[in-house]
PABA-858731 format. One record per residue (C-alpha): residue in one letter; y, x, z. Coordinates in steps of 0.2 Angstrom, whole numbers, padded with zeros to 4 digits, always signed. Example, Ala and Ser with C-alpha at 12.3 -4.5 7.8 and 13.67 -1.06 7.14 Angstrom:
PABA-858731
a-0022+0062+0039;s-0005+0068+0036;
//
This chain:
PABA-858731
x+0000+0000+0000;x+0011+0012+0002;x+0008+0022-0013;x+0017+0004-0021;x+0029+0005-0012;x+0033+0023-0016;x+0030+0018-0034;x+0043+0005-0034;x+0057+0014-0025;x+0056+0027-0038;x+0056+0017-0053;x+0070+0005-0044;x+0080+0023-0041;x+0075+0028-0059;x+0083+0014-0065;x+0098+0013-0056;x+0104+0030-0059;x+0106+0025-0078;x+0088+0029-0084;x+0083+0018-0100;x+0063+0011-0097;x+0052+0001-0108;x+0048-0018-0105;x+0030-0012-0103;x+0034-0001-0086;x+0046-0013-0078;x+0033-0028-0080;x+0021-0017-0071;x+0032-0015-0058;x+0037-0029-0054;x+0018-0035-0053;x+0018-0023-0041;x+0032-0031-0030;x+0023-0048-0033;x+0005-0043-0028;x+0014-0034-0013;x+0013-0042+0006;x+0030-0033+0010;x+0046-0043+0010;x+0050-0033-0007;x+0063-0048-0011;x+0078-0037-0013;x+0069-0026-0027;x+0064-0042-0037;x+0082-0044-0037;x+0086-0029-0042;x+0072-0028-0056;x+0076-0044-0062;x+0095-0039-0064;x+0090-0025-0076;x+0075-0034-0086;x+0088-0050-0090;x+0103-0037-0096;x+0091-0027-0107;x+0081-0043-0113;x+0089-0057-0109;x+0076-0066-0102;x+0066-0067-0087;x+0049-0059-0086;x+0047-0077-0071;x+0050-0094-0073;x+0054-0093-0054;x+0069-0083-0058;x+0076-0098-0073;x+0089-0104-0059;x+0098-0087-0061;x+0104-0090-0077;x+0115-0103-0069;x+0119-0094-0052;x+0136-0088-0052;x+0134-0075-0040;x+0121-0068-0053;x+0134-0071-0068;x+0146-0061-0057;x+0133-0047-0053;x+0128-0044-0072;x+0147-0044-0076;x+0148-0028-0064;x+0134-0022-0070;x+0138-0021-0090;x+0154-0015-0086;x+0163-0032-0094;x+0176-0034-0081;x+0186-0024-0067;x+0185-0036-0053;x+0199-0035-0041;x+0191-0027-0022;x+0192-0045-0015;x+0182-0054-0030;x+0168-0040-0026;x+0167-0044-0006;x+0169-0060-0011;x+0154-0060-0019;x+0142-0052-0007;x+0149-0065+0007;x+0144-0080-0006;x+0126-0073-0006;x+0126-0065+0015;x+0130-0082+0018;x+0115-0094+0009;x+0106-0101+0022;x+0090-0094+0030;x+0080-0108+0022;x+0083-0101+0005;x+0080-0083+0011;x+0068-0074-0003;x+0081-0082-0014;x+0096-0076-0003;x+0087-0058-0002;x+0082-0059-0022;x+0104-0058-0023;x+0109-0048-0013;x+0095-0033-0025;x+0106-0040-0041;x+0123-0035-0031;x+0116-0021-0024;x+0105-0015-0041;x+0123-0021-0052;x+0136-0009-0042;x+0124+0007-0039;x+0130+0017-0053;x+0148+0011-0054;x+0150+0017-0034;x+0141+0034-0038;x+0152+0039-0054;x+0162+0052-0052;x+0178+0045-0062;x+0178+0028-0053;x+0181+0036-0035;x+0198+0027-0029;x+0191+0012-0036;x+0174+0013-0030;x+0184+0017-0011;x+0192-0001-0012;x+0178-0009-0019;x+0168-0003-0004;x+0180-0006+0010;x+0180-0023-0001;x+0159-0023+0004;x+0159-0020+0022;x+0174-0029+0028;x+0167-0047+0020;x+0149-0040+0025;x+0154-0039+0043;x+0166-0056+0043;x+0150-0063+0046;x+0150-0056+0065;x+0169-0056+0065;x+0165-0040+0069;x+0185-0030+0069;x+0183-0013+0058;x+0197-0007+0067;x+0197-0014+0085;x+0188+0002+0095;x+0187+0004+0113;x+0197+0020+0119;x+0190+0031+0132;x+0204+0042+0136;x+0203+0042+0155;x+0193+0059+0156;x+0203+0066+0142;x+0186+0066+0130;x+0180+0074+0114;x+0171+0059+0110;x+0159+0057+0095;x+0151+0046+0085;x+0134+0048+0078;x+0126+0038+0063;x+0115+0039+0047;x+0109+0027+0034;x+0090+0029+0037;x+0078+0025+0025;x+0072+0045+0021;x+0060+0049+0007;x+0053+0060+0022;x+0049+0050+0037;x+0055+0064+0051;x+0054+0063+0069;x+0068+0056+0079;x+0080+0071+0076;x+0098+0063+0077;x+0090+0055+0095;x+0087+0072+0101;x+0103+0078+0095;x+0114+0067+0103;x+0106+0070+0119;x+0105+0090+0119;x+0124+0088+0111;x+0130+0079+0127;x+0119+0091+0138;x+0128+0104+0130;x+0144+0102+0135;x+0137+0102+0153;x+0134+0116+0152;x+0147+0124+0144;x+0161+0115+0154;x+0166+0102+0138;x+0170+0084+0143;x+0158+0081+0126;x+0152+0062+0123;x+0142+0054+0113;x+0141+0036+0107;x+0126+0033+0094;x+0121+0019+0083;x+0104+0016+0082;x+0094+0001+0074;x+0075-0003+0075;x+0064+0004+0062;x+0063-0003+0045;x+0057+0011+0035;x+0050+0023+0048;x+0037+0025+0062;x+0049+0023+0075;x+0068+0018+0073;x+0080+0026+0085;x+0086+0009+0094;x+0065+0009+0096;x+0063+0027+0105;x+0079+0021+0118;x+0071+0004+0122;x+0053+0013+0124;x+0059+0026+0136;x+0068+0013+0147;x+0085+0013+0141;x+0093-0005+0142;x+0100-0007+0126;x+0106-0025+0131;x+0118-0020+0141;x+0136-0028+0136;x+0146-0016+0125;x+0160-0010+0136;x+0149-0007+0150;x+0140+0003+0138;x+0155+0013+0133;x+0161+0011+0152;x+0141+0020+0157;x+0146+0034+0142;x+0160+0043+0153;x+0148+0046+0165;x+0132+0049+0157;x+0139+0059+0143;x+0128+0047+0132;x+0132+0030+0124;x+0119+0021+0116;x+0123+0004+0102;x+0111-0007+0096;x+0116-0014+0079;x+0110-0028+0082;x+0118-0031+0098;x+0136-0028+0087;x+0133-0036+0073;x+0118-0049+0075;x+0120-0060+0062;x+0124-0048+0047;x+0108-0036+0054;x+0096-0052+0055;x+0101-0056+0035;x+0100-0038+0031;x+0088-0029+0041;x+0070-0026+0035;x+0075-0029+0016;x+0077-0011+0011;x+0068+0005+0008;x+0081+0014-0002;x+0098+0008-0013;x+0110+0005+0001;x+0127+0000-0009;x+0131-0009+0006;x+0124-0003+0025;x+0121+0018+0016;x+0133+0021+0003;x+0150+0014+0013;x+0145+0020+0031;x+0141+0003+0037;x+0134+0012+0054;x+0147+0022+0058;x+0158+0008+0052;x+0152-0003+0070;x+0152+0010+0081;x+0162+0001+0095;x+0171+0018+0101;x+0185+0023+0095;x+0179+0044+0094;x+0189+0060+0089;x+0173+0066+0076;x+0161+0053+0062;x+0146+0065+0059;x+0138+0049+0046;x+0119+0054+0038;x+0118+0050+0020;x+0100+0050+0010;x+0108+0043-0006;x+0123+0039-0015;x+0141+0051-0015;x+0145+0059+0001;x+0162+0061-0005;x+0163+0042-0009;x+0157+0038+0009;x+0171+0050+0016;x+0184+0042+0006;x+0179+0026+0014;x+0178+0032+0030;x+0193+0042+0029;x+0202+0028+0021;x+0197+0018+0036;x+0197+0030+0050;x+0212+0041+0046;x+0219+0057+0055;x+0200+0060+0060;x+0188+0071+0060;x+0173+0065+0049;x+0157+0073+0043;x+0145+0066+0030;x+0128+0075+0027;x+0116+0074+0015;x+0101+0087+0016;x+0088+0091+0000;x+0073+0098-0005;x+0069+0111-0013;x+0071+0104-0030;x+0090+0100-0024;x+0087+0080-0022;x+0096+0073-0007;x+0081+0065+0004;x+0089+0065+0022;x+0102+0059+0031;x+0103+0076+0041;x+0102+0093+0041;x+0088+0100+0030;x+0077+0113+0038;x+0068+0117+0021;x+0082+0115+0010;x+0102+0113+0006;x+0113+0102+0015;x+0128+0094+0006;x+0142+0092+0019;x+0157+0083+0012;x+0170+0086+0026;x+0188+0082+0031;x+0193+0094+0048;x+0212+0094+0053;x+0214+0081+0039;x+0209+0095+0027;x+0195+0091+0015;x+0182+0103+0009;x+0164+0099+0000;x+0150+0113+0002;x+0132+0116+0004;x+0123+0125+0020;x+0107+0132+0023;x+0097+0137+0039;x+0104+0154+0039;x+0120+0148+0042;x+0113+0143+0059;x+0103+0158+0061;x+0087+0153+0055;x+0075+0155+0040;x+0069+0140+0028;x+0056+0129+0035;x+0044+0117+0028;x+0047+0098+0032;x+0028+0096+0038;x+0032+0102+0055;x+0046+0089+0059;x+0038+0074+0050;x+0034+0056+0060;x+0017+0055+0069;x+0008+0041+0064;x+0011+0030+0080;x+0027+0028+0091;x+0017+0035+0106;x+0014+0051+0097;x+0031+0053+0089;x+0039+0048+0108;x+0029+0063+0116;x+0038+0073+0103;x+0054+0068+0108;x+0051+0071+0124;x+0045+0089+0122;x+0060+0094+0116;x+0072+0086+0132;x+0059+0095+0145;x+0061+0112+0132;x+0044+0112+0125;x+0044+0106+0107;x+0037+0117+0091;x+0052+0129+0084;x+0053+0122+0069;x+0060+0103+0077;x+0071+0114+0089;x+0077+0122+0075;x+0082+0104+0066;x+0089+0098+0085;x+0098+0114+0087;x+0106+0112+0069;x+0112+0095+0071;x+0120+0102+0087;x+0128+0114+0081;x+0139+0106+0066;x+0142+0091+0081;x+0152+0104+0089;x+0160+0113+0075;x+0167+0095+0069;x+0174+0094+0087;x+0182+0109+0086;x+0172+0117+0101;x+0165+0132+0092;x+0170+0139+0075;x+0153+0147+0072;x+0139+0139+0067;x+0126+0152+0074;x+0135+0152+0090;x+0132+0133+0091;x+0114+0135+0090;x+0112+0146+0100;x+0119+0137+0113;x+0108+0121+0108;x+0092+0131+0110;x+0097+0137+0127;x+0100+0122+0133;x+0082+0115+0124;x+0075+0128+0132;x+0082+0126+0150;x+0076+0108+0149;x+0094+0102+0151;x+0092+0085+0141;x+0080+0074+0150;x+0095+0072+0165;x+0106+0066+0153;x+0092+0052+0146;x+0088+0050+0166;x+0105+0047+0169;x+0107+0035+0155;x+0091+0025+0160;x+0098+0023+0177;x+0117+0020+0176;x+0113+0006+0160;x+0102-0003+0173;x+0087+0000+0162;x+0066+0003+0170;x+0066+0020+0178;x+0051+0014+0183;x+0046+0015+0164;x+0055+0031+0163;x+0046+0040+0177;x+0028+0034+0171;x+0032+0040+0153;x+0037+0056+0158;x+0023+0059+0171;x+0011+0055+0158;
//
């Protein structure tokens, strides 16, 4: 089953990046989606966007009422390039589809793959930038109208005079890797313990979707209550050092249409930095993962948004050079599309820029069961995790701190990650957490004994 799936993500991604195919290859994968137990709604969508503009016709009966849809009508129009919608037509039009009732879901997630499928390459060319910026500031405001969610009301923390950072990534990895942006925010806060910075750290997590075991998943498991009201949250993060956000706490609504519908393609939630976006905090740094899409359009977003602040969005490859995490790779590149002291720069980094060599991803891949990937993540807070995921943990650290302006040096930051890995230093800070967010330290102290 997952070999389909595999196979339909990269024939989706194929064509949406401007590859021609034959009628024969996208029927076959679209049998695929059919025959598939998986809510693969949203690709149908997509894949019977692209099969009506070559064709014009439907490969399924089922899909006839498309013809008539005016969302769809809107969606091929962006697609074939007919019309330049004004930013407000485009949000307008994913809000008519985010808003068709539950009843009609397959067809409501069969939309929302045209929008996503119809904007894909328009967002990711180069020569549509300022336009593509609106269009997704355009996106996210009407996607998050659903919650009332406020893109700009932020809770300030300025009480302890701060360096506060927000941590968040767009998920759905080609390589499914341990919870490494976890561990990071947690031996990032511990860090500045132990070097005497009032360093902390608000994370945005969501269950999985994709993945073994999503970030909100590894929080809830170790006894963190995720529950908790927002400002308490934020209240429990001057003291912890540690602030943890379920998404779906923030934004319910929007995360119960979209969540679960997506392996890949992320016009909406990826591409515009919807994560970072409903982080409650208002935070000095954005460090944003992307897997796929322009980290320079998802800057100019976040920028656009989030001005006179420092933002970081990172993409990391493999070896062949195609962005597969949103995080920094340990066998590969990393894209970093930055803007520090509102000064932008674009550049690739590698693990020797941290001190280390080039290692393959098979050391810091998911376990096949959250129990196995949760003693992984412990290991690492009580010091005792392989290098290699050290390695990826102490990264992540490092460019936290460079983007707060704590160090200047990249090695330097590692090296203070690893010793404070080493020394065991994390598992207070998630103690601490556990406790002070009223969540089972019961749960906590079991786990941990075990």
């Amino acid at each position: 089953m997952e070999k389909q799936i595999n196979k339909i993500i990269k024939f989706t991604e194929h064509i949406i990046d401007g590859n021609d195919f034959r009628e024969s290859e996208i029927l076959n994968v679209l049998n695929l989606v059919n025959s598939s137990d998986h809510d693969l709604n949203v690709y149908q969508g997509i894949l019977a966007l692209y099969y009506f503009s070559k064709f014009n016709r439907f490969s399924d009966s089922s899909l006839e009422k498309l013809k008539t849809d005016e969302n769809f009508l809107k969606c091929l129009s962006f697609l074939q390039g007919n019309v330049s919608p004004p930013p407000e037509k485009v949000g307008g039009v994913f809000l008519n589809i985010l808003k068709i009732s539950d009843n009609d879901k397959k067809y409501r997630d069969i939309l929302m793959g045209c929008f996503y499928g119809s904007l894909w390459s328009f967002m990711n060319s180069p020569e549509n930038f300022d336009r593509a910026v609106e269009y997704g500031i355009a996106i996210i405001t009407s996607a998050l109208s659903l919650d009332n969610f406020s893109i700009q009301q932020k809770i300030n923390l300025d009480k302890n005079k701060a360096k506060l950072i927000s941590l968040a990534g767009s998920g759905k990895k080609e390589i499914k890797l341990l919870n490494i942006s976890s561990m990071a925010a947690i031996i990032t806060a511990a860090v500045g313990k132990k070097i005497g910075e009032n360093i902390v750290v608000e994370k945005t997590v969501s269950r999985a979707t994709s993945s073994i075991t999503g970030s909100g998943d590894i929080f809830e498991l170790v006894g963190v209550n995720l529950n908790l009201p927002i400002d308490k949250m934020a209240e429990v993060s001057l003291i912890t050092k540690l602030g943890i956000f379920d998404i779906n706490t923030i934004v319910p609504r929007l995360n119960y249409v979209y969540d679960g519908c997506l392996h890949d393609v992320q016009v909406f939630a990826g591409l515009v930095g919807g994560a970072a976006i409903v982080n409650p905090v208002n935070v000095d740094l954005i460090n944003y993962g992307l897997t796929r899409g322009s980290t320079r359009l998802c800057l100019g977003i976040l920028s656009k948004l989030y001005p006179n602040k420092n933002i970081l969005v990172l993409q990391g490859k493999d070896l062949y050079g195609t962005p597969i995490i949103d995080q920094i790779s340990i066998a590969a590149n990393t894209e970093i599309t930055q803007i520090i002291k509102n000064r932008i720069t674009v550049k690739e980094i590698a693990p020797k820029d941290f001190g280390f060599d080039f290692r393959p991803f098979k050391h810091i891949e998911t376990a096949q069961n959250q129990r196995e990937n949760f003693n992984e993540f412990i290991k690492i807070l009580i010091g005792r995790g392989n290098k290699e995921l050290k390695q990826a943990v102490a990264m992540e650290v490092a460019l936290n701190l460079f983007g707060l302006e704590v160090i200047n040096d990249l090695k330097r930051g590692s090296k203070l990650a690893l010793e404070t890995i080493n020394d065991g230093a994390g598992i207070k800070v998630l103690e601490e957490l556990v406790v002070y967010s009223e969540g089972d330290i019961e749960r906590f102290n079991n786990l941990i004994n075990i």
